[in-house]
C-alpha positions as CSV (number, residue, x, y, z in Angstrom):
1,X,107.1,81.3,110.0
2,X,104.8,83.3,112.1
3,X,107.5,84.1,114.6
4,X,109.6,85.8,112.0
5,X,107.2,87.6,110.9
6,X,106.4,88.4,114.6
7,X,109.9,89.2,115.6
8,X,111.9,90.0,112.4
9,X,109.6,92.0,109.4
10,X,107.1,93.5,111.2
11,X,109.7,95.8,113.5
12,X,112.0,95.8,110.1
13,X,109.2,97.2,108.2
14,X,108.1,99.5,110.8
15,X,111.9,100.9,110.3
16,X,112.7,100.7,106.8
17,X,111.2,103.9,105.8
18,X,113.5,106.0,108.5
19,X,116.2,104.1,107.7
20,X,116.2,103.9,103.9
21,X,115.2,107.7,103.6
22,X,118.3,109.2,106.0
23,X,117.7,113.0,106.1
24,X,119.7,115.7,108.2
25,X,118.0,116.5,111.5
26,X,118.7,120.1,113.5
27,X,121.0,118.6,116.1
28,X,118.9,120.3,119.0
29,X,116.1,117.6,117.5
30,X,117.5,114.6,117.5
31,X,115.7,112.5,120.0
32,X,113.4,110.9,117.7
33,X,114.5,107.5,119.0
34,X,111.7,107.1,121.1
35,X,109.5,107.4,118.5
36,X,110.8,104.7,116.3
37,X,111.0,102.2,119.8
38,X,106.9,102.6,120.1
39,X,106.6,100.9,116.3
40,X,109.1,98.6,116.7
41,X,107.2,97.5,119.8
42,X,104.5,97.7,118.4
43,X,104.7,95.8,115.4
44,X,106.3,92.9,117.6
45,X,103.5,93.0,119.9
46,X,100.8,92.6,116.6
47,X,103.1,90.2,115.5
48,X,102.6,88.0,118.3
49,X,99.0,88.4,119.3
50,X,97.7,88.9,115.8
51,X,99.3,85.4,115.2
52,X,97.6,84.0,118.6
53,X,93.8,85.6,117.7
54,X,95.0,83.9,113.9
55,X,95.6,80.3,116.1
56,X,91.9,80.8,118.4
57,X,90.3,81.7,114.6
58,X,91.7,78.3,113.4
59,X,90.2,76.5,115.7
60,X,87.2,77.9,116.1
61,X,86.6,77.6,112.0
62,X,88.0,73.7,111.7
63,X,89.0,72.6,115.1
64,X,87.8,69.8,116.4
65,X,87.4,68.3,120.1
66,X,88.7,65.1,120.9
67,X,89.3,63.0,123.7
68,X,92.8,62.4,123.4
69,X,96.3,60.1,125.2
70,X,99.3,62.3,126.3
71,X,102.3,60.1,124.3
72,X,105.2,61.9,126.1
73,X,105.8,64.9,127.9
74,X,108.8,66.9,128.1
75,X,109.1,69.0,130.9
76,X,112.9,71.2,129.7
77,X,112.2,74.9,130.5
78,X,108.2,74.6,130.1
79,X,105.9,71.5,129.9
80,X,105.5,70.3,126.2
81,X,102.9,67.1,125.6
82,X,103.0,65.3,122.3
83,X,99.3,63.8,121.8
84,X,97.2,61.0,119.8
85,X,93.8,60.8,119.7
86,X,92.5,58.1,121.2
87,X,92.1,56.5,117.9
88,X,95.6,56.6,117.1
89,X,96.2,59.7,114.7
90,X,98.8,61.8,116.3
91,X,98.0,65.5,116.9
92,X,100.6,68.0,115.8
93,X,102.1,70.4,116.9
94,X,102.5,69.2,120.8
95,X,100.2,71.3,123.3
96,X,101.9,73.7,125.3
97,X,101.8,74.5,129.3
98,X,99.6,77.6,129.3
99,X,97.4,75.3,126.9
100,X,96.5,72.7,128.9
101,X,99.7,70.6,129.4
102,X,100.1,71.4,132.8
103,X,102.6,70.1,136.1
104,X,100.3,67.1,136.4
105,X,99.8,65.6,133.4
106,X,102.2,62.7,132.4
107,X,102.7,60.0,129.9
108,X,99.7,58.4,129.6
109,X,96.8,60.5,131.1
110,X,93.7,61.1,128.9
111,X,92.7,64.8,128.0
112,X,89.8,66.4,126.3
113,X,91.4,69.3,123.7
114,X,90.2,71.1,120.6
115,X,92.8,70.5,117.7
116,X,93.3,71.7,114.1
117,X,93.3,68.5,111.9
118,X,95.5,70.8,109.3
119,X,98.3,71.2,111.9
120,X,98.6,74.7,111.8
121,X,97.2,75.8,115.1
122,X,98.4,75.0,118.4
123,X,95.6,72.4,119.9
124,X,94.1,73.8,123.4
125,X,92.2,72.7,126.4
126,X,90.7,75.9,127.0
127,X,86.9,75.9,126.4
128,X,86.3,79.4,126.3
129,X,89.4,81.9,124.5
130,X,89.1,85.3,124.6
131,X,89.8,87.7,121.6
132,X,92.7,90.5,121.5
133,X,91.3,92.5,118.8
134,X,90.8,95.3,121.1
135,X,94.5,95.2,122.1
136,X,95.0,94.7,118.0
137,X,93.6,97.9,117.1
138,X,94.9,100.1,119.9
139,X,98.4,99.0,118.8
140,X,97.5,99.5,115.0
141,X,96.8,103.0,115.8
142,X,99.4,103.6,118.1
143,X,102.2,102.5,115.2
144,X,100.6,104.3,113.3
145,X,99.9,108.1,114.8
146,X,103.5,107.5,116.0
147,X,104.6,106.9,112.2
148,X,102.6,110.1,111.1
149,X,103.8,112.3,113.9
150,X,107.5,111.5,113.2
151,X,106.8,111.4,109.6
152,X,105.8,114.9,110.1
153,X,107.8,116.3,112.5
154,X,110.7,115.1,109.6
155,X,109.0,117.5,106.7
156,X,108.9,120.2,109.0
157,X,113.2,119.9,109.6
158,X,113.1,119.3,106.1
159,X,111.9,122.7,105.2
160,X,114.1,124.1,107.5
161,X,117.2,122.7,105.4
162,X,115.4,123.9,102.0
163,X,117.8,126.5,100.3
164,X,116.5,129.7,99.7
């Protein structure tokens, strides 16, 4: 769910207003394109790391460490280990390479992770995360000044086409 919302109706949404509300544009002004890429890429990129710094919240809230036995490890395109506590509950979802499932692990080993006993975030073997709310803000505020200045760059054509 959060990677539609990451990839599909945060760059939708950050074009619905140009494309619902079509206006005429002078022809000599018509490369406002790059204006609408910066939200689009924007809104992926909050998307994506707003849903990560929503994960590392997670966890830090009601995650839990536990010493834990890799179950089975697939290693397709990147390294994916499915995990059980060492009591026997499984952990869901799998942990992920850049999260601690890495090259040498196999089926078997014993690792120490922090894990949401909900099942929404991703478990982790990192001790220490760091934040992106910095990154979060600058690309709130780039969406948005780029929104404005297009927004008003279009009343200002609009005028122009106002009949007099």
């Amino acid at each position: 769910m959060a990677l539609i919302l990451a990839w599909i109706v945060l760059p939708l949404a950050s074009l619905l207003v140009p494309v619902l509300v079509l206006r005429r544009v002078p022809r000599k002004q018509r490369k406002v394109t790059w204006q609408l890429v910066v939200p689009v890429v924007a809104g992926v990129a909050l998307g994506i790391f707003g849903n990560a710094d929503g994960d590392q919240v997670a966890l830090t809230q009601r995650g839990e460490w536990a010493d834990v036995v890799v179950v089975r490890k697939d290693s397709a395109k990147t390294n994916h280990c499915d995990l059980r506590t060492v009591g026997g509950r499984a952990i869901s979802p799998s942990l992920a390479e850049g999260e601690g499932c890495r090259d040498w692990v196999e089926a078997g080993d014993k690792l120490r992770v922090r894990y949401d006993p909900v099942g929404v975030a991703p478990p982790t073997s990192d001790v220490e995360q760091n934040s992106n709310a910095a990154l979060l803000v600058v690309l709130f505020v780039l969406a948005v000044a780029m929104g404005t200045w297009g927004g008003v760059r279009q009343s200002r054509w609009d005028r122009e086409y106002v009949p007099g």
